[in-house]
C-alpha positions in Angstrom: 18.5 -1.7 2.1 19.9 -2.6 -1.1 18.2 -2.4 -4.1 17.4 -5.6 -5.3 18.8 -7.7 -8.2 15.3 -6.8 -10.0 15.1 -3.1 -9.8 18.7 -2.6 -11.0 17.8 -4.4 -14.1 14.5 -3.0 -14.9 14.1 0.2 -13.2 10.9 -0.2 -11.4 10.1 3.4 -10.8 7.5 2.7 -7.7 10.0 0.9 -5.3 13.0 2.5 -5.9 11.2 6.2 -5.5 10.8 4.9 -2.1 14.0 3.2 -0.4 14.2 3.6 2.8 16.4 1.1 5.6 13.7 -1.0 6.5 15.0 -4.7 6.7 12.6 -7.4 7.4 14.2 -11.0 9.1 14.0 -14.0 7.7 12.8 -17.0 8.8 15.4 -19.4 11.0 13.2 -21.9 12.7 10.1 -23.1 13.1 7.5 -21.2 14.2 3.1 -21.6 15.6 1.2 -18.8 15.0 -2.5 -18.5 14.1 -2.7 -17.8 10.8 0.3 -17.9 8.3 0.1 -16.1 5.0 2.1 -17.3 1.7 2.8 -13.4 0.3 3.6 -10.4 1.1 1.7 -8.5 -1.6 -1.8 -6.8 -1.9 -3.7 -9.9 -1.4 -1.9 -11.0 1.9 -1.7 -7.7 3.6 -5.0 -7.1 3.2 -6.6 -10.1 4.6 -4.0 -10.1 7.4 -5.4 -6.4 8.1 -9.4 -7.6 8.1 -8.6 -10.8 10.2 -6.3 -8.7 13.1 -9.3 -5.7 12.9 -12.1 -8.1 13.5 -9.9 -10.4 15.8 -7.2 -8.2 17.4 -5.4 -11.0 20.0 -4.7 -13.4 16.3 -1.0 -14.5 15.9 -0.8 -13.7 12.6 2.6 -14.0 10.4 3.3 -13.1 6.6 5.7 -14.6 4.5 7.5 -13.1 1.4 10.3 -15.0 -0.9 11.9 -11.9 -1.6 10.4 -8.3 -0.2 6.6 -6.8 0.3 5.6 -5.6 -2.8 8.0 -7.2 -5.1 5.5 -8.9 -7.5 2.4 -7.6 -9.0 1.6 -5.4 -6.2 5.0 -3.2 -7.1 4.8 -3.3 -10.6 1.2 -2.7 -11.6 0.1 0.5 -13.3 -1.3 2.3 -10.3 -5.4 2.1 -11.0 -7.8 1.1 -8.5 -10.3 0.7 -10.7 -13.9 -1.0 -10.3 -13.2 -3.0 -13.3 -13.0 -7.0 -13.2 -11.3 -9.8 -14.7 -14.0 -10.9 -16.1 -16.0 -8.3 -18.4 -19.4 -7.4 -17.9 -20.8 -9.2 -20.7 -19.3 -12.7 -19.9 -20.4 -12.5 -16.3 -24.0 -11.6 -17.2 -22.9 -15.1 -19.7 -21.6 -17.0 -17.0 -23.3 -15.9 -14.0 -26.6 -14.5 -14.7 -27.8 -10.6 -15.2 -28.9 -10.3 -11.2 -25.1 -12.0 -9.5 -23.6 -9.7 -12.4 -24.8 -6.7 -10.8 -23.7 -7.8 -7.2 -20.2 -8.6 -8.2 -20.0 -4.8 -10.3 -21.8 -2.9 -7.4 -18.9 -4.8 -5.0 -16.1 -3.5 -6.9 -17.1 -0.2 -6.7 -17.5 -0.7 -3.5 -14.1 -1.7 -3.1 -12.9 1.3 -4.4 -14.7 3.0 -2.0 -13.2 0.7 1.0 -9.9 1.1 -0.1 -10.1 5.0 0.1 -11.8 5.0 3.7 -8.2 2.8 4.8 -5.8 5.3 2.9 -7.8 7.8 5.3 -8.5 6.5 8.6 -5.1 5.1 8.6 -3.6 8.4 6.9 -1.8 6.9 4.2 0.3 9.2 2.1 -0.2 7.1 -1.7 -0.8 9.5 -4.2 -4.3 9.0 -4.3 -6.7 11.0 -6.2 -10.5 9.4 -7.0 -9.8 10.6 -10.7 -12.2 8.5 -12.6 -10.8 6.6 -15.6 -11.4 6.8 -19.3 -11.8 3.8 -21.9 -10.4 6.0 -25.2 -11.9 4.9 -28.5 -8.8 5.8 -31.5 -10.0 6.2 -34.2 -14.0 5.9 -35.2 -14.2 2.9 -36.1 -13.8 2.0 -32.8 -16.9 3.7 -31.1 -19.4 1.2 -31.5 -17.5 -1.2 -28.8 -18.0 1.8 -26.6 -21.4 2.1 -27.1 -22.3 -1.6 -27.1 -20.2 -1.8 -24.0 -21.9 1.6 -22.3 -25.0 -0.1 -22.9 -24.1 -3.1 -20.7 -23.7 -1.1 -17.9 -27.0 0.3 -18.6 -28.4 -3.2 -18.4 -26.8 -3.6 -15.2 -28.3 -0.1 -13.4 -24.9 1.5 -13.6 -25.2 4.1 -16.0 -24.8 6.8 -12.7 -21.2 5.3 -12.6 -20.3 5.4 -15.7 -20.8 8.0 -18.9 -20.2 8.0 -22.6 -18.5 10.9 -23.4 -18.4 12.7 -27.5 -14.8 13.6 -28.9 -15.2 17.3 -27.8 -15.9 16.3 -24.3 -13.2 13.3 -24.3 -10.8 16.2 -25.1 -11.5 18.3 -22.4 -10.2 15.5 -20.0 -7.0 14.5 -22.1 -5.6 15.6 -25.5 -4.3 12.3 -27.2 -3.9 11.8 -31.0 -7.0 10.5 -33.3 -9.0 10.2 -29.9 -13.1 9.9 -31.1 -14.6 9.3 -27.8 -14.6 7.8 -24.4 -16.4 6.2 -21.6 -15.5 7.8 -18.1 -15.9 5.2 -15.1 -16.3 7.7 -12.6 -15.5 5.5 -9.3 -11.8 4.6 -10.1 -8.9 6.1 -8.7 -4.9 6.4 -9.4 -2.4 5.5 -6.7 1.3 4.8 -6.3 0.9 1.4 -5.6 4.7 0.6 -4.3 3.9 3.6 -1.5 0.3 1.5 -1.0 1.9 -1.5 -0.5 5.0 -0.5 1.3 2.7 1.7 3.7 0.3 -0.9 4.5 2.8 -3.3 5.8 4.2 -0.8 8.3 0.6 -0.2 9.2 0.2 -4.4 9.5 3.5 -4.9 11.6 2.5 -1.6 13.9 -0.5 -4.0 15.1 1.6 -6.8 16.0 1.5 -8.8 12.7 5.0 -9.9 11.7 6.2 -9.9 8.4 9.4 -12.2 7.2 11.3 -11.5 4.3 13.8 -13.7 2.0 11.4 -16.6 2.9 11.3 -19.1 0.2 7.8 -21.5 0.9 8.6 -25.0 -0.5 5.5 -26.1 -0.1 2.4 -26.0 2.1 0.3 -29.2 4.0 -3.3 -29.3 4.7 -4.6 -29.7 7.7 -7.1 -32.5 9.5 -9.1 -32.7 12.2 -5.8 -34.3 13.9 -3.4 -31.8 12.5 -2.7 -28.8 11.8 -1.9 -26.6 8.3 1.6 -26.1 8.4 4.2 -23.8 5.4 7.2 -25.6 4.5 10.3 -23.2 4.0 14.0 -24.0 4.0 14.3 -23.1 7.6 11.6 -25.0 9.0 8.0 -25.2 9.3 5.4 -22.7 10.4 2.4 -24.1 11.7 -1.1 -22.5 11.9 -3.8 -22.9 14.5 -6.9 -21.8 12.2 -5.6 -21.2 8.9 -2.6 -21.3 6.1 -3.9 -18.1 3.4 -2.1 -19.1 -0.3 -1.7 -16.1 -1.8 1.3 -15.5 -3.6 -0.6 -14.8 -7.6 1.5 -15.5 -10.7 4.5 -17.0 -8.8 1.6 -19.9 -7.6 2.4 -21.2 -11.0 6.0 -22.2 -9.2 4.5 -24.4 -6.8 4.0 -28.1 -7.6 -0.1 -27.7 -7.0 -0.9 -24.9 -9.5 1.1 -25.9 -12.1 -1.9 -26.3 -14.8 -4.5 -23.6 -12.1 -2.5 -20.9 -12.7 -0.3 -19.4 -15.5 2.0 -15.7 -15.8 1.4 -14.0 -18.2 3.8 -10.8 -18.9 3.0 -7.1 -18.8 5.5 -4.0 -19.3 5.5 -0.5 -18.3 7.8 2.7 -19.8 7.7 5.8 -17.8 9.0 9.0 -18.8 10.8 12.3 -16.9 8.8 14.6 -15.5 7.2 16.9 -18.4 7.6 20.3 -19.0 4.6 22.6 -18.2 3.9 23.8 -22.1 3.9 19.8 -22.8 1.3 19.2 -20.3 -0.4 22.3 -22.0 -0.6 20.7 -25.2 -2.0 17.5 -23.3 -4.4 18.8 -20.7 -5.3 15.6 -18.0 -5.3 17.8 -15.1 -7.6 15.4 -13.4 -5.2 12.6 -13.8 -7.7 10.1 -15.0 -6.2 6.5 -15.5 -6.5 5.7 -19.7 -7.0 2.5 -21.0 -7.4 1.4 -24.9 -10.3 -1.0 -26.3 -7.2 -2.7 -27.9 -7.0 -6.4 -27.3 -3.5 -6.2 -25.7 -4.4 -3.2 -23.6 -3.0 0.0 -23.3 -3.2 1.2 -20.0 -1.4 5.1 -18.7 -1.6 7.2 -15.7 -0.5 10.4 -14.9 1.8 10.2 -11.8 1.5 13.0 -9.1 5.3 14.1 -9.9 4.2 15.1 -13.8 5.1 11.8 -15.4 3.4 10.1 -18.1 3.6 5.5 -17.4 2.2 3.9 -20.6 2.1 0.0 -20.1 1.0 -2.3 -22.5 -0.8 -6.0 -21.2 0.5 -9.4 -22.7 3.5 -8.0 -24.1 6.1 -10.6 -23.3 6.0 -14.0 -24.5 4.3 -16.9 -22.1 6.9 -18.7 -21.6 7.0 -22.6 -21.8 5.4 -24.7 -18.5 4.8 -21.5 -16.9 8.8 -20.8 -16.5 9.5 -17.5 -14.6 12.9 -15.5 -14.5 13.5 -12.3 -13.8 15.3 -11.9 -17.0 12.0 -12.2 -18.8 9.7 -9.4 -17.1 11.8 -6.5 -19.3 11.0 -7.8 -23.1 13.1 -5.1 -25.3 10.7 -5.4 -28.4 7.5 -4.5 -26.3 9.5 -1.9 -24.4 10.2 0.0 -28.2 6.7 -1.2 -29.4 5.1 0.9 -26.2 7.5 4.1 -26.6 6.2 3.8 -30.4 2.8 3.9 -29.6 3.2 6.6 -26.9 5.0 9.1 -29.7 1.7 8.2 -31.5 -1.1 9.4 -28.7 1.2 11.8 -27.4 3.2 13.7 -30.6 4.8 16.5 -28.1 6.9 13.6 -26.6 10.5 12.7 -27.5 11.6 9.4 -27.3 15.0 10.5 -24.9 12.1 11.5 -22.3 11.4 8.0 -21.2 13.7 7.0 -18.2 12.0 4.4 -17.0 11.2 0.4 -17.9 9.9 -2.6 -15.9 7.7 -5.5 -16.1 6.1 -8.6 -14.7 3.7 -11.3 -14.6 0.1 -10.8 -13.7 -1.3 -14.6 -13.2 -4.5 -15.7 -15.2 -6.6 -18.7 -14.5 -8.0 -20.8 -17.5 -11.4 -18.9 -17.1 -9.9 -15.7 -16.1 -11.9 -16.2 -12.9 -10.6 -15.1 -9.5 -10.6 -18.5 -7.0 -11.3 -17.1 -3.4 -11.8 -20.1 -1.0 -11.6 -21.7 2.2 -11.5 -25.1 3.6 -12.9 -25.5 6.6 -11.5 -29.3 7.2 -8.0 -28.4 5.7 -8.0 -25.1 6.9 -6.3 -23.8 3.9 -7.5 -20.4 2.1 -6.6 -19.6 -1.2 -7.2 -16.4 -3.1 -5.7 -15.5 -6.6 -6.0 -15.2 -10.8 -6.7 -11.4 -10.5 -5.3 -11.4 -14.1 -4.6 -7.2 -13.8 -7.4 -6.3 -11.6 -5.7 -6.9 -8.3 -5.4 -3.4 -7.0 -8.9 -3.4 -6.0 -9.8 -7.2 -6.1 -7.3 -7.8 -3.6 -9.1 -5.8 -1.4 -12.2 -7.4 -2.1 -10.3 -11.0 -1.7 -9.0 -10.1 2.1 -12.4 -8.7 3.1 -13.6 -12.2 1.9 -11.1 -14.4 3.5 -11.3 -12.9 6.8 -15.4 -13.6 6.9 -14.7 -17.1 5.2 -11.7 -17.7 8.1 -14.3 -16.8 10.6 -17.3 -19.0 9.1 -19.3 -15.8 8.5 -22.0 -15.6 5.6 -21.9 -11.8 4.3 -23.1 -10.4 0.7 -19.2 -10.4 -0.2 -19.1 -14.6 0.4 -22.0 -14.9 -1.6 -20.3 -13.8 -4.6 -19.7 -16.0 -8.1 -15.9 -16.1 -7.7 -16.2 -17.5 -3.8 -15.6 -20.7 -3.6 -14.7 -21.1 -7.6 -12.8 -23.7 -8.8 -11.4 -22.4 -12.9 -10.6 -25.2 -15.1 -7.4 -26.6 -15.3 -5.0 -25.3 -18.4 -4.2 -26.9 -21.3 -1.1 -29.6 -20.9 2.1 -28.5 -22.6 3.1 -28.3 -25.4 -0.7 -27.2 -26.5 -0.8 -24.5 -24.0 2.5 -22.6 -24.9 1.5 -22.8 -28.3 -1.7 -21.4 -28.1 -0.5 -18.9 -26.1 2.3 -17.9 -28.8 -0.7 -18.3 -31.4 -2.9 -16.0 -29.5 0.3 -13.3 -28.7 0.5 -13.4 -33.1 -2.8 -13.4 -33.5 -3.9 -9.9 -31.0 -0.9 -8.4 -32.1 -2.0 -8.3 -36.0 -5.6 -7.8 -35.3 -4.4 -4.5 -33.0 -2.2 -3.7 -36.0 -4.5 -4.0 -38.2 -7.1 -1.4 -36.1 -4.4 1.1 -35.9 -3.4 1.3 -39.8 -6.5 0.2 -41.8 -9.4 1.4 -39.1 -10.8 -1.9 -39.2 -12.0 -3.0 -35.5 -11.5 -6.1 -34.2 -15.0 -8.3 -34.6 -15.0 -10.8 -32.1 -15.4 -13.9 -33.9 -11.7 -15.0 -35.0 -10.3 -18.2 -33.3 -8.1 -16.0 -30.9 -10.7 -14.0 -29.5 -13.0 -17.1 -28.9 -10.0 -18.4 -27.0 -9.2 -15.3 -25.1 -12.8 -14.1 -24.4 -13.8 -13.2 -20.6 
């Protein structure tokens, strides 16, 4: 296979460590199956794998404008983390103390689920249940920690999750001016382009048939006279029980999620493989993923070959009416901005070590709140706005859609984000503007942390707007 127009750009370290000569047809004709999926990512490969394990005689066909894993599900940072889109704090807000602790207790199980898969279907990913750490730089910064640790308290999960002193934070990792942590204990690292990749060999060796280079145009609800149908370039495919919409950011494309669904822009640098005395000076032997209490997050792992990915979250510019090109997903002042910041935690690195850059949009709904659906009289399924929690929440979302699909009430459909309909964004011009506003606004409060020691407080006009 070639590599594609994408990774010769921006060097997407996950699928090109991987090429191998598998080539997927496209669409040419029309086609009746019984359920068609829009995507060929996380969220669509895992509810096509539920629905064929609980019904093994479905007809079930996935559809991919370009190739499986090529948006968020090939480009993420690698954590399958219990964390959600929508803080602890804000769902005890939004959805009350007692759903809070269903949804949290969910995604840990969904951590857990993912690894059983990995395992019974003996997936080689790069897996390691490493726990993850939320690093506090500087001191000034340890009270978000603690008011944070004391959430989880609230919510009976303080076996999950510990607050760790600077002495024992440096026993996991050695990083510059690091105070203090808090260690989520059930999160993992994974090479998510091997995760994704895998799982769709594992989806097409039960029958389910995966089409590539498959543009969707649009999609048509169904009736109780008619079926759902896709609408590509090549003709229609038309499903007997349901049409799943789950294509994430690239949504925003599609004439009916224009204001439902916006990108927003991450980037990732990844360096060679480090010498030994390097990883000497750093320790993180247990390759715990590392994320910062910055507002634009800084988020690392450790990859199983010895290299160190730093990515950095809103770091490209929204761009106006939700416009995507590839050109935009590598952002060369973010890319310099994150190599600057990973000389700072990391002072045993050169800047000539980092051999790696790539990027992409995550998509985030006006509330940041996942919308995980189904219509029983249109027979359309919709599940998407992970906002950078999809690894695991995709999981979560398939498990969903195949008891929705099959009108079954479980724990997992009774969930605040089931059935959720998020606001609708702001018309343009206001929303590009606050969006550039917001990008200023994070970027100066996050400077202003790292050179005065002066922690965001929570109350300025852009975190109001960004808060979830």
């Amino acid at each position: 296979m070639k590599f594609s127009k994408y990774d010769e750009q921006n060097k997407n370290y996950w699928l090109n460590s991987i090429r191998n000569n598998t080539i997927r047809p496209k669409l040419k004709e029309s086609l009746n199956v019984d359920i068609a999926i829009l995507g060929a990512g996380f969220t669509g490969l895992w509810t096509a794998y539920y629905l064929k394990k609980k019904s093994p005689s479905l007809r079930i066909a996935i559809f991919e404008k370009e190739e499986v894993g090529y948006g968020a599900s090939g480009r993420n940072g690698g954590w399958c983390s219990p964390k959600f889109s929508v803080t602890p704090s804000k769902s005890i807000e939004r959805f009350g103390l007692e759903e809070t602790k269903k949804l949290f207790h969910t995604m840990i199980g969904s951590v857990k689920e993912i690894e059983k898969v990995i395992e019974n279907e003996k997936l080689e990913v790069d897996w390691k249940k490493s726990g993850s750490l939320k690093v506090a730089r500087g001191e000034h910064l340890l009270p978000k920690l603690e008011e944070e640790m004391n959430i989880y308290k609230n919510l009976n999960l303080e076996k999950h999750f510990s607050l760790l002193s600077e002495t024992e934070s440096n026993e996991h990792i050695q990083i510059n001016n690091l105070k203090g942590s808090i260690l989520t204990n059930p999160s993992a690292v994974v090479h998510p382009g091997k995760l994704v990749k895998q799982l769709a060999h594992i989806l097409e060796e039960k029958g389910i048939d995966i089409y590539e280079q498959t543009k969707i145009l649009k999609y048509k609800e169904g009736s109780f006279t008619k079926k759902p149908e896709l609408i590509t370039k090549n003709g229609k495919v038309t499903a007997e029980h349901a049409v799943v919409v789950a294509g994430e950011s690239y949504l925003s494309q599609l004439s009916a999620f224009k204001r439902r669904i916006i990108p927003m822009y991450t980037s990732i640098v990844l360096t060679e493989p480090l010498s030994d005395s390097q990883w000497k000076e750093i320790g993180w032997e247990n390759r715990e993923t590392i994320g910062s209490t910055n507002l634009s997050v800084d988020y690392l792992q450790r990859t199983k070959d010895n290299r160190i990915l730093f990515g950095l979250g809103n770091s490209a510019p929204y761009h106006y009416a939700s416009k995507m090109k590839e050109k935009y997903t590598t952002y060369e002042p973010s890319i310099s901005l994150q190599k600057k910041r990973a000389l700072k935690w990391f002072p045993n690195l050169k800047e000539s070590q980092f051999s790696y850059k790539w990027g992409g949009p995550i998509g985030v709904t006006r509330d940041w709140t996942p919308n995980i659906k189904f219509n029983n009289k249109t027979k359309i399924a919709h599940a998407w706005g992970f906002a950078g929690q999809g690894v695991s929440t995709s999981n979560l979302a398939g498990r969903i859609l195949c008891d929705l699909i099959h009108e079954e009430e479980t724990l997992e459909t009774t969930l605040p984000m089931v059935n959720h309909t998020s606001p609708k964004w702001e018309l343009e011009p206001f929303r590009w503007l606050g969006a550039k506003y917001i990008k200023f606004a994070m970027n100066r409060l996050d400077d202003k942390s790292e050179t005065e020691g002066i922690a965001p407080k929570g109350k300025t006009i852009a975190e109001k707007l960004i808060e979830h």
